[in-house]
C-alpha positions as MATLAB code, in Angstrom:
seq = 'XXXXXXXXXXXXXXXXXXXXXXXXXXXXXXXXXXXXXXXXXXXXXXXXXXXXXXXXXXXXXXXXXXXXXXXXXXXXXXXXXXXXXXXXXXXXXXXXXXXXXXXXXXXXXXXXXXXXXXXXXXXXXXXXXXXXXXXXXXXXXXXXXXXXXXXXXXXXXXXXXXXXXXXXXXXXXXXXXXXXXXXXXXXXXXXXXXXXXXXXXXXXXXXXXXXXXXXXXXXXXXXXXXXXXXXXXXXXXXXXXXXXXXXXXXXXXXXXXXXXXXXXXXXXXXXXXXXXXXXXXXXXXXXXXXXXXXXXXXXXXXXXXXXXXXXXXXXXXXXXXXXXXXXXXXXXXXXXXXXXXXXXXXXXXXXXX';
ca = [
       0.000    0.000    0.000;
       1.557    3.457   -0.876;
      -0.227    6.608    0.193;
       0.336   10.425   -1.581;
      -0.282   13.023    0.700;
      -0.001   16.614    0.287;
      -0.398   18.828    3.582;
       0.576   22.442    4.187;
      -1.445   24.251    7.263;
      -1.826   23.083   11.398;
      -5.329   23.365   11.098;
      -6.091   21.233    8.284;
      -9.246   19.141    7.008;
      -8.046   15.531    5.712;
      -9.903   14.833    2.072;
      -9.262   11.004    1.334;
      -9.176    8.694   -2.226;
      -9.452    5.481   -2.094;
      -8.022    3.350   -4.905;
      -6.331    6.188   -6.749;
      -5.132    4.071   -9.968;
      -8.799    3.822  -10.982;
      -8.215    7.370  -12.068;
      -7.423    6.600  -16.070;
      -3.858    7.280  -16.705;
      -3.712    9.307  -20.258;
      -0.312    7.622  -21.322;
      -1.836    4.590  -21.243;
      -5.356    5.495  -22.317;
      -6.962    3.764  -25.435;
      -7.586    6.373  -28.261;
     -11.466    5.996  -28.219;
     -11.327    7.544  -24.548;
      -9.161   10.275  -24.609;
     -11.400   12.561  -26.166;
     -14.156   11.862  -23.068;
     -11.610   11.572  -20.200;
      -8.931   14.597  -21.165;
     -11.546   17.200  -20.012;
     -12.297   14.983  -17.341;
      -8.471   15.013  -16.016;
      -7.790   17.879  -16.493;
     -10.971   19.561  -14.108;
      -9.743   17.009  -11.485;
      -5.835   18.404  -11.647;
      -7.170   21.886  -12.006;
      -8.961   21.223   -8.315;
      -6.248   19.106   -7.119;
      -4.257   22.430   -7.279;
      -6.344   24.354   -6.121;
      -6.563   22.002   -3.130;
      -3.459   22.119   -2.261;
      -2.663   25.514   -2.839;
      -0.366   27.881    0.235;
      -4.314   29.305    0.814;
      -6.216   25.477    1.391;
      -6.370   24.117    4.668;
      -7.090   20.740    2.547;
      -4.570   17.792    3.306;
      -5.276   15.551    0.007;
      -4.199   11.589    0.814;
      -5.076    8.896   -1.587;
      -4.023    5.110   -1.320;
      -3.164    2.681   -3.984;
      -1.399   -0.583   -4.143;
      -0.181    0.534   -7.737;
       1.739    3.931   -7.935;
       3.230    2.955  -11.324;
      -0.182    3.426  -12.856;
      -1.364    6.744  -12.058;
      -1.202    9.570  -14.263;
       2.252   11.388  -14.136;
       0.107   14.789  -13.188;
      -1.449   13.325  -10.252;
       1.806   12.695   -8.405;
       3.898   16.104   -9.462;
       4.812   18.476   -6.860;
       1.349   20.812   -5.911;
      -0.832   17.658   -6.028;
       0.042   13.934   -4.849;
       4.212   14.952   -4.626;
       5.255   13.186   -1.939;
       4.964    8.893   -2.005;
       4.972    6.908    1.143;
       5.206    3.043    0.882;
       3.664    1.369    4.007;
       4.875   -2.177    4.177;
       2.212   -4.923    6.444;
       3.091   -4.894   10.218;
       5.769   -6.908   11.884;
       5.090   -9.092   14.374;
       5.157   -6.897   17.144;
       2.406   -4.294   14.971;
       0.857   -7.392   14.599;
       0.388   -8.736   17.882;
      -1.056   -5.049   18.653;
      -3.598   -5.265   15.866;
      -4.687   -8.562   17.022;
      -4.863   -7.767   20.701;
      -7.015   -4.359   19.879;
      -9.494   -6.267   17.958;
      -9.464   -9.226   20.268;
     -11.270   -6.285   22.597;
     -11.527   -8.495   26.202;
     -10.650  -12.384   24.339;
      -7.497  -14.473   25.127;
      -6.416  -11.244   27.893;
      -3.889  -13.544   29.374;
      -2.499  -15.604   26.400;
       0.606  -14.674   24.595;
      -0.164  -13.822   21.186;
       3.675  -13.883   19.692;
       3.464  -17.195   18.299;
      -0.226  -16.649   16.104;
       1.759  -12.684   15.063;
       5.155  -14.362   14.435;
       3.151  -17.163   12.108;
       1.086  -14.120   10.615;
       3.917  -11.833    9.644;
       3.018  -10.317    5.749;
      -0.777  -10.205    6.334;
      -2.463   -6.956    6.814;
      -4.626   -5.480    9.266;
      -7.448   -5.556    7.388;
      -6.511   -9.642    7.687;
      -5.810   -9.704   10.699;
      -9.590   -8.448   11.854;
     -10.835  -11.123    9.402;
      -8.682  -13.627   11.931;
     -10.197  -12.952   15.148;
     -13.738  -12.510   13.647;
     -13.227  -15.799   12.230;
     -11.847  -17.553   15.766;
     -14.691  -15.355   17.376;
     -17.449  -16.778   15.504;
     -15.881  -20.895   15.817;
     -16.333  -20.631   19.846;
     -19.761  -19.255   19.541;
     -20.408  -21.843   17.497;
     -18.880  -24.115   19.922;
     -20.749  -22.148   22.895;
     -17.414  -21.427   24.191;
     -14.984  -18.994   25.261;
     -12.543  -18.095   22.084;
      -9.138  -20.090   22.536;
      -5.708  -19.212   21.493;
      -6.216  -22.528   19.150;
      -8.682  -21.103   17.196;
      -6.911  -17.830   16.152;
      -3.862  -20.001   15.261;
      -6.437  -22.050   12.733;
      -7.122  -19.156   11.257;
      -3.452  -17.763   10.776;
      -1.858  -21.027    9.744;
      -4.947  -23.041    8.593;
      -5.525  -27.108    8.498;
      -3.516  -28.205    5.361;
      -5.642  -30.862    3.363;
      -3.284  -31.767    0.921;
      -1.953  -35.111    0.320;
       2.027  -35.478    1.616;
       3.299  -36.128   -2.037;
       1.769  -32.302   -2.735;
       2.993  -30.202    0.489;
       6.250  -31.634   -0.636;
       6.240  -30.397   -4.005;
       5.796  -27.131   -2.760;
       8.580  -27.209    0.316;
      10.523  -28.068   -2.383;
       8.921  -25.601   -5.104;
       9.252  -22.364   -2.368;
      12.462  -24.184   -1.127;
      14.017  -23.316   -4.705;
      12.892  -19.595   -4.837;
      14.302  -19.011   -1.739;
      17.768  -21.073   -2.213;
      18.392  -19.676   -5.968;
      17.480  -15.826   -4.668;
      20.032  -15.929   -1.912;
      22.840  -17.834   -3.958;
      22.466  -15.045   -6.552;
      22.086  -12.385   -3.907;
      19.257  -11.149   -5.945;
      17.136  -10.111   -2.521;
      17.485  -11.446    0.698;
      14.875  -14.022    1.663;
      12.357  -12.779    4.563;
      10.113  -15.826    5.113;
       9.178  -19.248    2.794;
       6.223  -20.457    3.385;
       3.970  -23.168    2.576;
       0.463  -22.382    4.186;
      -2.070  -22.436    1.773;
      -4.177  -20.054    0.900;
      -7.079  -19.760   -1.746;
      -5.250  -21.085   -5.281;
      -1.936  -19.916   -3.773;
      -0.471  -23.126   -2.014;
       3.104  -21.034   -1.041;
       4.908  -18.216   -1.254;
       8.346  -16.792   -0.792;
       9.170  -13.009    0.469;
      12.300  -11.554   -0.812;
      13.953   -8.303   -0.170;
      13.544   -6.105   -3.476;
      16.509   -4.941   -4.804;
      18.337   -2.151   -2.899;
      18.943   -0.097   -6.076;
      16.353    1.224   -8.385;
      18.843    1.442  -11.230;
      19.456   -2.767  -12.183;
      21.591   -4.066  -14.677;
      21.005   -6.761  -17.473;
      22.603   -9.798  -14.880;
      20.980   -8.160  -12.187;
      17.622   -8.437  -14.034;
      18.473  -12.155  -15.464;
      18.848  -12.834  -11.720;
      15.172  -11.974  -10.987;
      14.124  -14.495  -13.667;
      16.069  -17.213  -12.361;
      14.857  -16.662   -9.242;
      11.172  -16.724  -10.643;
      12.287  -20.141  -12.117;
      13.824  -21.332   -9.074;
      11.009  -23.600   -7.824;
      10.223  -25.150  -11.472;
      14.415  -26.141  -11.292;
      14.132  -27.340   -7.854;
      11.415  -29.662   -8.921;
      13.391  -31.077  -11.565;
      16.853  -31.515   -9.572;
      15.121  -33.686   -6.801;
      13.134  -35.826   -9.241;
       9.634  -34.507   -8.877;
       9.588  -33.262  -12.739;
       7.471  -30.123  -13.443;
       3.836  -29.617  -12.241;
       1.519  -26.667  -12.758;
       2.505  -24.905   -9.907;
       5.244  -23.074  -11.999;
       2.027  -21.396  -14.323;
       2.767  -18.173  -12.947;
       6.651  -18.270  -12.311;
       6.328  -18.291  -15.639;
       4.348  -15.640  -16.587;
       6.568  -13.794  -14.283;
       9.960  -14.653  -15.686;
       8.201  -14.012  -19.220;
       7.340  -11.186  -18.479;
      10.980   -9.675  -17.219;
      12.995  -11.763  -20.071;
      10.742   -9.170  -22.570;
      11.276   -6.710  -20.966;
      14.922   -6.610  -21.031;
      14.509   -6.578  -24.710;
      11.544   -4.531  -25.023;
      11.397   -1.554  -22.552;
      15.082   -1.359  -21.579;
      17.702   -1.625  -24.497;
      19.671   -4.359  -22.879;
      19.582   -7.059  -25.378;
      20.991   -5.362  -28.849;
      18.220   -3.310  -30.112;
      17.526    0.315  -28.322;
      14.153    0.572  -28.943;
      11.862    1.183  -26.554;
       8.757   -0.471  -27.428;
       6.620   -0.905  -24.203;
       6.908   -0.156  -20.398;
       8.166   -3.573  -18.540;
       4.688   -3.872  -17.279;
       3.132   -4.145  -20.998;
       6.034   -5.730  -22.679;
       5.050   -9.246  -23.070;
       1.595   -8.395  -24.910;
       4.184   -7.724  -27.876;
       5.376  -11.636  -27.548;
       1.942  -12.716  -29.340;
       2.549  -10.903  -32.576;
       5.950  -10.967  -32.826;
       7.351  -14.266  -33.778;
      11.210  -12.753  -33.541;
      10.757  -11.234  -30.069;
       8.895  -14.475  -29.261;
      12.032  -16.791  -30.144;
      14.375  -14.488  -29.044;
      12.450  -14.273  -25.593;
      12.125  -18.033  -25.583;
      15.461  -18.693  -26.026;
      16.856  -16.172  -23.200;
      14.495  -18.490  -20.811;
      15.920  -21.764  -21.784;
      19.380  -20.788  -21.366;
      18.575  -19.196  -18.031;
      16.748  -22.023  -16.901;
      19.598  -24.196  -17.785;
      21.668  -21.705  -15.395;
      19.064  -22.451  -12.825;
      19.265  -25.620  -13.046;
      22.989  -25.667  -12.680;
      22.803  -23.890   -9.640;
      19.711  -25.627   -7.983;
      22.015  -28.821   -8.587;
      25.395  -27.480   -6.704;
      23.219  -25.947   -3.897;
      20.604  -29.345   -3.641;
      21.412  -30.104   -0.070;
      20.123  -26.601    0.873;
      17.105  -27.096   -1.107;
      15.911  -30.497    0.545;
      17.197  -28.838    4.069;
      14.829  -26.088    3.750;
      11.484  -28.240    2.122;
      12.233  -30.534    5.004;
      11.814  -27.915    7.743;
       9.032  -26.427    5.882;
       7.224  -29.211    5.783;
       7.758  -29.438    9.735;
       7.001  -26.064   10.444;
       5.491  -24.572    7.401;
       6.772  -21.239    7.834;
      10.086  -20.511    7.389;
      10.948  -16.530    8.391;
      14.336  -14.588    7.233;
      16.944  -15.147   10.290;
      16.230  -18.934   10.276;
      16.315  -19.546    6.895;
      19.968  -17.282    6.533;
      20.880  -19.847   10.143;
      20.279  -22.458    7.514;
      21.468  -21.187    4.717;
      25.097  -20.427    6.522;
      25.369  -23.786    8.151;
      25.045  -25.423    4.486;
      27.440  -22.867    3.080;
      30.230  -23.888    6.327;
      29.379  -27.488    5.382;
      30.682  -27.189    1.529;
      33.596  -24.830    2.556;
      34.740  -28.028    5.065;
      33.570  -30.561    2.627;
      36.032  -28.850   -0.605;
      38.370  -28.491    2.429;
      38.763  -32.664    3.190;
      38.558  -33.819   -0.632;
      41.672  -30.876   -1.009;
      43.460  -32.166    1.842;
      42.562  -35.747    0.716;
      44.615  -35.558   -2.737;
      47.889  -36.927   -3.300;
      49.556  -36.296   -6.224;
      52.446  -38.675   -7.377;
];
């Protein structure tokens, strides 16, 4: 979530918009709305201004989970200028959402086990928790227990044992191929399902805005991580790759299409819009295809060397099911000791004569 705010006076009336990208955004407009929505825009800028103007006592703030999409004038200095990116709560915010809406339940139970398990859901989710664990003990005509928050944060897994080890091993391989290529350091793995999502891994995004051509291959091996993993410990490839894919699609265009980084300096669509080209351009298509198969064959290489890190981790997550950033780096390091000694003993083991 990312909130624009402008602000100016002490005394000063808050004016709020929700959902701010469903303003159209003329760069991106089709050509048979332009002429209805240009008169539109530019009334809404023209009291956006004077909103905000040294004589309002307006503070504008609109939210939106998608900053990239709004119209260029709506975040310029006068209007929406300054950008503030609120990440979910920790697990201390966490625990403090959960105990304010708990309002009098579970007073004397310690809630940093169901926050810790929760860590990357929102508020908003959170409420949905203890409404949800509220409404099981009235059904059970019963005061609410811990237990039934904790079903709600980390909720009964149905799925056979073959299939919650396809994805350890699936998230495992995100995870182990994003912090062997130091593309973003790994905050939690985690195999609790939820809705058509069965697991998910959190990585740091990159520190710098500006990336490079290897920095951006990085992010698509990364995004084809868990397909390799699959592979390297014999599973072969499922489904659950359908939108790695699109994903690593998606970035291998763009490094041809939006960013000049492949031979040609033509900028042909923003990254977000560059693999619609893919279905009517056969070259870009082949090209794109075969800048995945090579990088996939990297992955692969490096989901091999680093395998023992890769069962380590889908083992634990299978045990646990959440895996968050510290523990998984504990892990990661031990592995990393164990190859340094390992190289160490076959070195010391030669003999040459």
């Amino acid at each position: 979530m990312r909130l624009l705010t402008k602000q100016r006076h002490l005394h000063r009336v808050f004016y709020f918009f929700n959902e701010a990208d469903a303003i159209p955004n003329r760069a991106n407009m089709d050509a048979r709305h332009v002429d209805y929505w240009s008169p539109l825009m530019g009334a809404l800028l023209e009291r956006l201004s004077d909103a905000a103007s040294g004589n309002s006592r307006l503070v504008l703030i609109a939210a939106t989970n998608h900053p990239r999409r709004l119209d260029r004038a709506l975040v310029r200095p006068g209007r929406f200028g300054r950008i503030i990116e609120i990440e979910p709560p920790d697990a201390a915010g966490l625990e403090g959402i959960l105990r304010q809406h708990l309002d009098g339940d579970l007073v004397d139970a310690d809630l940093g086990g169901v926050a810790a398990a929760g860590v990357g859901a929102t508020g908003a989710v959170a409420t949905v928790w203890v409404k949800a664990a509220r409404r099981t003990a009235r059904m059970a005509a019963r005061p609410m227990e811990l237990s039934d928050l904790l079903d709600q944060v980390l909720p009964r897994d149905d799925r056979s044992e073959e299939a919650r080890w396809r994805c350890a091993v699936h998230e495992a391989g995100h995870a182990a191929i994003s912090h062997v290529l130091d593309a973003g350091a790994v905050r939690r793995v985690s195999i609790v399902s939820a809705g058509r999502t069965g697991g998910y891994t959190v990585t740091a995004p990159p520190a710098d805005a500006v990336m490079s051509k290897a920095d951006m291959q990085g992010l698509v091996m990364v995004a084809l991580g868990g397909r390799a993993a699959e592979e390297v410990l014999g599973l072969g490839h499922s489904t659950g790759a359908h939108h790695d894919l699109s994903q690593a699609t998606a970035i291998a265009a763009a490094i041809r299409a939006s960013f000049g980084l492949s031979g040609s300096l033509l900028h042909r669509a923003p990254m977000d819009r560059a693999a619609e080209l893919l279905s009517g351009d056969e070259e870009l298509r082949k090209s794109v295809e075969r800048d995945l198969a090579r990088l996939y064959e990297r992955t692969l290489t490096l989901a091999r060397r680093h395998v023992s890190l890769i069962e380590a981790l889908a083992r634990l997550l299978v045990e646990v099911r959440v895996v968050d950033g510290p523990d998984f780096l504990l892990l990661a390091q031990a592995h990393e000791r164990a190859a340094v000694e390992a190289a160490a003993r076959d070195a010391g083991g030669l003999h040459h004569g």
